[in-house]
N, C-alpha and C positions, 0 to 999 in steps of 0.2 A: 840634182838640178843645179844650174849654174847659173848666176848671174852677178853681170856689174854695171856700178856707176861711177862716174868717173865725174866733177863739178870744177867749175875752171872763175874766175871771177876777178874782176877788174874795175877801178875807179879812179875818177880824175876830181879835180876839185878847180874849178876859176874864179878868181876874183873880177869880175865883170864891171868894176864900178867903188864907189866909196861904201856905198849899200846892199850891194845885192852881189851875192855869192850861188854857183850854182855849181850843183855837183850831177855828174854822168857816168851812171856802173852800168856794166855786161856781165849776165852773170850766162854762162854758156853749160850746158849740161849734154854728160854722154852717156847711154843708155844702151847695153849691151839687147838682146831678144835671149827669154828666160830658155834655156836649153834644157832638156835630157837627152844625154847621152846617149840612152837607151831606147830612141823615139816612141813614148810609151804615151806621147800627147797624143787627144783625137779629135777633132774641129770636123764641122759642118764642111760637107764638101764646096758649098757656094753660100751666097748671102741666104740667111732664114725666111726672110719675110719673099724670097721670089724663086727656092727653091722649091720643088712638086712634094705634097705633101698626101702622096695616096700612101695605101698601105699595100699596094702590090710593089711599093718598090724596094727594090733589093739594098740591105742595109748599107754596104758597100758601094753605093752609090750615092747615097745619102752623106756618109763617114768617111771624114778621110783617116784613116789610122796610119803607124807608124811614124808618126811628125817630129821634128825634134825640137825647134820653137815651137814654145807657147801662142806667138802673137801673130801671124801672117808676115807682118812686118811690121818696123817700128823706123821712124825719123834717128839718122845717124845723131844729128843734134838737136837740143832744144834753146833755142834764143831768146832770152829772156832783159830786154834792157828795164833800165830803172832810172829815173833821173828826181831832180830836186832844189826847188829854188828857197832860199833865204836872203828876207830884204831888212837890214836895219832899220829900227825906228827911232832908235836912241842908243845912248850906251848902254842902257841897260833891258832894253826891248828889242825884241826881235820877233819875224814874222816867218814861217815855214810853211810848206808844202811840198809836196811830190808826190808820185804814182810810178806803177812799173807794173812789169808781168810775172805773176809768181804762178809757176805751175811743177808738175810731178807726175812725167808721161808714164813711169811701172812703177807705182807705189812698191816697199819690199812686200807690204800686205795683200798687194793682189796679186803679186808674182807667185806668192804663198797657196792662192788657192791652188796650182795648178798640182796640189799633192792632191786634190780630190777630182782630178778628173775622173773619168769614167773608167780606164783603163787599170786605177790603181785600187778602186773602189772593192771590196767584197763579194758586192753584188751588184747589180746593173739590171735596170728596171726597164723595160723600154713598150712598145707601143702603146696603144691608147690609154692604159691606166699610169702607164708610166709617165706622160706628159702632160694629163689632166688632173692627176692627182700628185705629183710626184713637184718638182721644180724648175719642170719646164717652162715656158711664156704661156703665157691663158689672157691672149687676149681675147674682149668682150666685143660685143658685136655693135657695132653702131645704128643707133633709130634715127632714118629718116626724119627729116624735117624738125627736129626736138634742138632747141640750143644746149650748147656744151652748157653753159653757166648756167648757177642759180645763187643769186646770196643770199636770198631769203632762206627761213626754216620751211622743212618740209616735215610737214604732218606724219608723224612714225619713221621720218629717215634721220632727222636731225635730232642728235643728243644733246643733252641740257650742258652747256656748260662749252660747246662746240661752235663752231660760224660753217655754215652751208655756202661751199664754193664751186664746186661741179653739181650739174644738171643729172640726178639718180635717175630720171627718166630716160636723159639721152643712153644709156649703154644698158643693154641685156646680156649677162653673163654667159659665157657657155658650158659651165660646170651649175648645175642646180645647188645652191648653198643650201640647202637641205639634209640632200641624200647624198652630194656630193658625186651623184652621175649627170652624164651630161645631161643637159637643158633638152625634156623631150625623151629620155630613153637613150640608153647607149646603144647605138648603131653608127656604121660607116659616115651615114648622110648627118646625123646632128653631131656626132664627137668630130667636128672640126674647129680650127681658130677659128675666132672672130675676126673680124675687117677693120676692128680701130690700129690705127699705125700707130709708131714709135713718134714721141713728141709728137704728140698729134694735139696735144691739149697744154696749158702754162698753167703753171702756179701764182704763187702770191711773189709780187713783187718784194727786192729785200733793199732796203735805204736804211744806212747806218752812216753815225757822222761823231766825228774825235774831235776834242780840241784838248789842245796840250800848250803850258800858259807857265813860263818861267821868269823868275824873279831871285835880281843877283844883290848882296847889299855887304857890300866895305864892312868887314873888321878892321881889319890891319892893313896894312901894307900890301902882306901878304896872303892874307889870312879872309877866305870870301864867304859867307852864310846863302847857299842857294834854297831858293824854297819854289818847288812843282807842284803844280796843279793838273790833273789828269780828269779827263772827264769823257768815258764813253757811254755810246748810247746816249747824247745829250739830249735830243729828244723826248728819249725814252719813245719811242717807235716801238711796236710789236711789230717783227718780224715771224710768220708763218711758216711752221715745214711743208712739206708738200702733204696734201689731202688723200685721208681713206681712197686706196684702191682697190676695194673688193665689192664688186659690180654685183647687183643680184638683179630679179626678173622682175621689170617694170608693173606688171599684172598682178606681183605679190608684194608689197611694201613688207610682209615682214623680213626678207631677204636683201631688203635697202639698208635695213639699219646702219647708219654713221658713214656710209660711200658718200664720196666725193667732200666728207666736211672737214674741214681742219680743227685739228685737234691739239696742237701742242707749238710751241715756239721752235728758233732753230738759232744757235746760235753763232758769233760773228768767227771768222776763222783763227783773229786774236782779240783781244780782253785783259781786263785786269789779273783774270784768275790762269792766264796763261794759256797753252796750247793743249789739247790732249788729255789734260788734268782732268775732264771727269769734272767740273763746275760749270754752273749756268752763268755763262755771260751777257744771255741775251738783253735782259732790262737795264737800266742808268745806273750806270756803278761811278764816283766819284774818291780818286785817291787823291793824300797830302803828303807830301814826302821830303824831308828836309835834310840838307849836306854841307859839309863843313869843307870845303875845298884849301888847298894851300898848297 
């Protein structure tokens, strides 16, 4: 499999004034579509959610095999600007801010999955147990008239120690968590998807806020002692990951247990403890950090 990226980046810097300095980058990204050589990719012949999903249809019409990108298509470029204002306050004060677009259209990670497609797999699972039990979509079926939300606890759904944020009532599964056949008996007419859509429902809102606070102080001449103050998560806000999504049948609460509650924090994309590292950054971390410039 073959791919590339290609990242190109540029910045200006103006003096706009006795005070205030602002600075303007582009960072531009090129992203090749993850190929095999050997069109060994195999993609849905049309969109999932409004392709026909009997089982008299012929697999090859379903499949598209033979494909050589991974991706249908990808944007030749990704534009990404960034910009950034600093206003003096003093000689030894200063005030920052900016914002920009940071994004990563083919992670190398998810270009990676494309070894486990179907094609290159051992073995290849497919109709109705393969999609119900397997790792296909299993959406849950949506209840009439029931609100998405619930923030209260729910009697046998909500776990100690968890916050109740989707409504277990509103969605009926369609794989029994039980027996793990479908909802009803496996047959033609109940092993179908469910009717709740893609984003169809929000999560917990996420608000995080920095403040970075530096102080410069004469030795010498030449010789300057800077001293950083860092402070994320000032709030200390709890930010939420997305909530339990395994639906059970509204008629049996013991098949609710812990759907829809949130259960764990999420952390910010950067932190004191860095990127990727594998550390919880989510709660108020406060760094001191001192330098000796000249």
């Amino acid at each position: 499999m073959a791919l590339g990226n290609l990242d190109l980046y540029a910045m200006d810097t103006v003096k706009a004034g006795q005070r205030w300095t602002l600075v303007a980058g582009l960072r531009a990204t090129w992203n090749t579509n993850p190929v095999n050589q050997h069109g060994l990719f195999a993609r849905p012949a049309g969109s999932f959610l409004d392709m026909e999903h009997s089982l008299s249809q012929p697999l090859n019409k379903a499949i598209q095999a033979n494909v050589r990108d991974l991706f249908p298509s990808t944007p030749l470029f990704s534009w990404q600007p960034r910009a950034s204002a600093a206003y003096k306050l003093s000689d030894k004060w200063a005030l920052h801010a900016g914002g920009g677009v940071f994004n990563d259209i083919i992670p190398a990670q998810v270009a990676d999955l494309g070894a486990t497609n179907a094609p290159y797999a051992p073995i290849f699972v497919g109709g109705i147990n393969g999609i119900f039990q397997g790792s296909g979509p299993q959406y849950a079926n949506r209840v009439p008239g029931v609100p998405l939300y619930r923030k209260t606890p729910v009697s046998g759904v909500t776990q100690t120690g968890s916050r109740q944020w989707l409504n277990p009532d509103a969605f009926a599964s369609v794989v029994d968590p039980s027996t793990g056949a479908c909802a009803g008996g496996d047959s033609p007419v109940n092993c179908q998807f469910g009717n709740s859509d893609r984003n169809g429902v929000r999560g917990p809102h996420f608000t995080y806020s920095e403040v970075y606070l530096t102080k410069k102080v004469p030795i010498t001449e030449h010789v300057t002692f800077r001293f950083d103050t860092q402070l994320f998560n000032v709030f200390n806000h709890s930010n939420f990951a997305l909530p339990s999504n395994q639906a059970g049948t509204p008629v049996n609460p013991a098949t609710q247990t812990g759907f829809g509650a949130l259960t764990s924090t999420i952390s910010p994309p950067t932190g004191l403890l860095g990127v990727g590292l594998g550390g919880d950054s989510s709660p108020r971390m406060i760094a001191f950090q001192g330098k000796i410039e000249f």
